[in-house]
C-alpha positions in Angstrom: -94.6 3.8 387.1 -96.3 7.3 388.0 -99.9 7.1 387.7 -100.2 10.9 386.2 -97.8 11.9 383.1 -97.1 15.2 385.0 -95.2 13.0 387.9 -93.2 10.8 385.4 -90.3 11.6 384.6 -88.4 12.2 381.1 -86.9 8.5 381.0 -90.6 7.4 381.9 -92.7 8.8 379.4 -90.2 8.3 377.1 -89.9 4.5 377.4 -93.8 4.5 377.8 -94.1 6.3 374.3 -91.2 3.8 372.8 -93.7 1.1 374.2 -96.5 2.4 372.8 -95.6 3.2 369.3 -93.5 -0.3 368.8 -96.8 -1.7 370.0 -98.9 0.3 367.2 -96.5 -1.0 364.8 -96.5 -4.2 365.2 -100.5 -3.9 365.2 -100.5 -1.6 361.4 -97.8 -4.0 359.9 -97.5 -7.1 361.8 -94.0 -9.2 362.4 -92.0 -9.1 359.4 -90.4 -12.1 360.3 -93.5 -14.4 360.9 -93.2 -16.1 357.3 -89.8 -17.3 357.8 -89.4 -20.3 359.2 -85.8 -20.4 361.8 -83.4 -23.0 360.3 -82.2 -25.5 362.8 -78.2 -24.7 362.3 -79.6 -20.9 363.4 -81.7 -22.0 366.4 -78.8 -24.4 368.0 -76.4 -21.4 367.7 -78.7 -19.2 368.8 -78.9 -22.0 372.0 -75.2 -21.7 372.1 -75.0 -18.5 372.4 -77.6 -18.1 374.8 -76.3 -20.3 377.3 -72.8 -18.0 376.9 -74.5 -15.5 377.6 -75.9 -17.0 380.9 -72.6 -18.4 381.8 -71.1 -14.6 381.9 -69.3 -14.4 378.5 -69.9 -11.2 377.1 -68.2 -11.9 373.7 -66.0 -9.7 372.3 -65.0 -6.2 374.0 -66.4 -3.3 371.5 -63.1 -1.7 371.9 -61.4 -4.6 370.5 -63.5 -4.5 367.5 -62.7 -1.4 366.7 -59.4 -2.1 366.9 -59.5 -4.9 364.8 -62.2 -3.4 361.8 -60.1 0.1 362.3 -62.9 3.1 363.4 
């Protein structure tokens, strides 16, 4: 990243203002989902589909859901 805002570009200071206001954020209110505790059914699929994901399956193409919900 540019060391001077006047050299970065759009995209950059963008994405560095995204950054900084998600961070402020989570300072002011915290993580909303701290008090729940993840059930174990919903971290092993979570695993499962995590290691999909790894593997290269991409799930369902959005076109096909489209096609299938009707947009």
């Amino acid at each position: 990243m540019m060391e001077r805002v006047g050299e970065m570009t759009k995209q950059e200071l963008w994405e560095m203002l995204e950054a900084i206001v998600e961070q402020k954020i989570l300072e002011l209110l915290g993580d909303p989902d701290e008090r729940f505790e993840l059930r174990e059914e919903i971290r092993a699929r979570l695993e499962r589909q995590r290691e999909r994901v790894l593997r290269g399956d991409r799930g369902i193409a959005f076109e096909a859901l489209l096609e299938r919900f009707g947009e």
